[in-house]
DSSP file (Angstrom, degrees, kcal/mol; ACC not computed):
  #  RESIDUE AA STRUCTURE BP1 BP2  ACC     N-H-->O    O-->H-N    N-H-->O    O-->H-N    TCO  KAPPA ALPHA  PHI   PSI    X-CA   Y-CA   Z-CA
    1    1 A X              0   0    0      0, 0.0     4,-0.5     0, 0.0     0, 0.0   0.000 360.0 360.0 360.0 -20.3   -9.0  -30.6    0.7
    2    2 A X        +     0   0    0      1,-0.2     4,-0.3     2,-0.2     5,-0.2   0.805 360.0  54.1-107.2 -15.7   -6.6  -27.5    1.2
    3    3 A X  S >> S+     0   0    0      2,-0.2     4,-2.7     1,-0.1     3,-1.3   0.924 108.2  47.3 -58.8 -37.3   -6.9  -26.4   -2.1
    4    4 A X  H 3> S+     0   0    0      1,-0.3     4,-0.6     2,-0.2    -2,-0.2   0.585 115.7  49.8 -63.2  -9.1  -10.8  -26.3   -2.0
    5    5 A X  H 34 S+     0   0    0     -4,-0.5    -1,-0.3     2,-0.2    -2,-0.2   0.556 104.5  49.8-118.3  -0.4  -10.4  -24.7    0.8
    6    6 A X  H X> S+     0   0    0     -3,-1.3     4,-3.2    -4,-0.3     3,-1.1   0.643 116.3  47.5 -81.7 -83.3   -7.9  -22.1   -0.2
    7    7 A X  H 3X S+     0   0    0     -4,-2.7     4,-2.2     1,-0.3    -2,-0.2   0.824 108.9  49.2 -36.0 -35.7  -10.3  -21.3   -3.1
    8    8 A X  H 3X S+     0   0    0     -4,-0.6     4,-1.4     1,-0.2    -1,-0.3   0.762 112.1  59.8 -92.5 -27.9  -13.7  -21.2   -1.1
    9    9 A X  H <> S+     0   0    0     -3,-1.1     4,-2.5     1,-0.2    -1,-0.2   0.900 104.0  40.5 -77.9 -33.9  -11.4  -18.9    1.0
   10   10 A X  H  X S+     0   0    0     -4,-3.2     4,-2.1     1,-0.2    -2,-0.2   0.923 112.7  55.1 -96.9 -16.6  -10.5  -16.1   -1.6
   11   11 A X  H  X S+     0   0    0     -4,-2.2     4,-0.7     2,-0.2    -1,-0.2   0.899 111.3  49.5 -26.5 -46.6  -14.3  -16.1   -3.1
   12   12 A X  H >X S+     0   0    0     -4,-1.4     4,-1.6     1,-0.2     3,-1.4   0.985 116.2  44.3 -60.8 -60.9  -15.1  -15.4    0.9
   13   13 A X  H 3X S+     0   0    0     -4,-2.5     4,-2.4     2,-0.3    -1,-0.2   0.735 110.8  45.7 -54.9 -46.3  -12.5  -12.8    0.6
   14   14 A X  H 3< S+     0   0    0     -4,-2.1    -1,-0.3     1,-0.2    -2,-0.2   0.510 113.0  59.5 -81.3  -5.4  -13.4  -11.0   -2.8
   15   15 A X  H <X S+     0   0    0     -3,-1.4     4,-1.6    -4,-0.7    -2,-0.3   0.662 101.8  49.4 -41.4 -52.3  -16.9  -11.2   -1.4
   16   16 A X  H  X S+     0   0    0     -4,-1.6     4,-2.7     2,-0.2    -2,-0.2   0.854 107.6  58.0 -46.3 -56.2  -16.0   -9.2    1.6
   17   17 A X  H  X S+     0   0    0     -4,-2.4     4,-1.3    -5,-0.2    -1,-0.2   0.907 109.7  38.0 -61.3 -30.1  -14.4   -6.7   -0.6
   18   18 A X  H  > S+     0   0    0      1,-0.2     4,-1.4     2,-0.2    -1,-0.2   0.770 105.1  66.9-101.5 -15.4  -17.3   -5.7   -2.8
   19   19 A X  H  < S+     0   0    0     -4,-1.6    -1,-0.2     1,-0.1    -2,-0.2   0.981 112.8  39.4 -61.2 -39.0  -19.5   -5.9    0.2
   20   20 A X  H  X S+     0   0    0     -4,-2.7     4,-1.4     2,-0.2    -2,-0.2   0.640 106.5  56.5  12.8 -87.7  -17.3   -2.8    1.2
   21   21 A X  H  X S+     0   0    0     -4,-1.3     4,-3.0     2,-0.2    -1,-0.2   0.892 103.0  49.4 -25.9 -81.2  -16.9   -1.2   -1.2
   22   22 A X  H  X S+     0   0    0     -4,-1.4     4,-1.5     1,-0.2    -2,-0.2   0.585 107.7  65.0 -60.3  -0.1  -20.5   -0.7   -2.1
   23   23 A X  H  > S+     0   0    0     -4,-0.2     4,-1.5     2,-0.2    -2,-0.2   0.957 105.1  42.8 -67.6 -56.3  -20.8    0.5    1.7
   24   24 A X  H  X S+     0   0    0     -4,-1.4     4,-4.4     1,-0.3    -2,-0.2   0.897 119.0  46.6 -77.6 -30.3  -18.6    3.2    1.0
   25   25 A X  H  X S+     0   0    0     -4,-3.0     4,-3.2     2,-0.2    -1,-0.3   0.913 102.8  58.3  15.2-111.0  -20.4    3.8   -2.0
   26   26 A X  H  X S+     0   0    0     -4,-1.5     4,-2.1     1,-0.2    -1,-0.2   0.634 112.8  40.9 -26.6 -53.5  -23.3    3.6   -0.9
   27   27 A X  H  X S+     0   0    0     -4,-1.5     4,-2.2     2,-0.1    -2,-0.2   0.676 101.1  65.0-117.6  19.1  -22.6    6.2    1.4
   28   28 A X  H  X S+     0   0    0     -4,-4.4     4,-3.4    -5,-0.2     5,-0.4   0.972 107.8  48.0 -35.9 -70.9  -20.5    8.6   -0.8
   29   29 A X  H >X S+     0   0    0     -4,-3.2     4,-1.6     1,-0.3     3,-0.8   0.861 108.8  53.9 -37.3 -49.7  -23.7    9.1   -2.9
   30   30 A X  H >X S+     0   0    0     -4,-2.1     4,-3.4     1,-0.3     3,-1.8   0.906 113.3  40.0 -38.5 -54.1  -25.8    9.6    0.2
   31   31 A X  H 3X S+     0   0    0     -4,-2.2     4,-1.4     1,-0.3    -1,-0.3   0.743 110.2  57.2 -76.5  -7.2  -23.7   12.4    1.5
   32   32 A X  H <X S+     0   0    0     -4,-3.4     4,-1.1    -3,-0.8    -1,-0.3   0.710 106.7  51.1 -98.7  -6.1  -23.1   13.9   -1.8
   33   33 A X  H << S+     0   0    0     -3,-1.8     4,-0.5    -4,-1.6    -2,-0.2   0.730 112.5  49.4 -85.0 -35.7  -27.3   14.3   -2.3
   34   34 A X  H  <>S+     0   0    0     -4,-3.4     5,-3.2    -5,-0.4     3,-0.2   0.836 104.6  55.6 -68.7 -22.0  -27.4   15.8    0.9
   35   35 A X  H >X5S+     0   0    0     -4,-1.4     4,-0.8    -5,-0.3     3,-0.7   0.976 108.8  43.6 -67.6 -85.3  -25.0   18.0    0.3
   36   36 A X  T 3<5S+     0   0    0     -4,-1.1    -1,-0.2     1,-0.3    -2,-0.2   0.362 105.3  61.6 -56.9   2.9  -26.5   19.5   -2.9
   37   37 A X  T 345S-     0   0    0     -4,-0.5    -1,-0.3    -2,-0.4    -2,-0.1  -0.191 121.9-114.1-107.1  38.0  -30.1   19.8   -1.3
   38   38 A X  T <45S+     0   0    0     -3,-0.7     2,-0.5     1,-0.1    -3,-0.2   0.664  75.4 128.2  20.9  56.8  -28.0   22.1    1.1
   39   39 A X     << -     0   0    0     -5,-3.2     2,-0.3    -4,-0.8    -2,-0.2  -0.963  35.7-176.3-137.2 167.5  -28.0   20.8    3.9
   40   40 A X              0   0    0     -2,-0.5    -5,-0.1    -4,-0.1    -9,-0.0  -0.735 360.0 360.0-134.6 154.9  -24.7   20.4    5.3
   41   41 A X              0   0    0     -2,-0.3    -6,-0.0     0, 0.0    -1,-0.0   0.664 360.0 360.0 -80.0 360.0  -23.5   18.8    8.4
């Protein structure tokens, strides 16, 4: 059981990370299209 449960844990974990990730992403791009349709914070 504590190996399955190890495993199911670092799936959870390398799941977390690309949900993350594509936040920050996510909102590079945004700020970097508002930025080149000038408007600027």
């Amino acid at each position: 059981m504590s190996y399955f449960f190890v495993k199911t844990f670092k799936v959870t974990k390398i799941i977390l990370i690309l949900v993350l990730l594509a936040g920050v992403i996510g909102l590079k791009l945004v700020t970097k299209n508002n930025v080149q349709e000038g408007v600027e914070p």
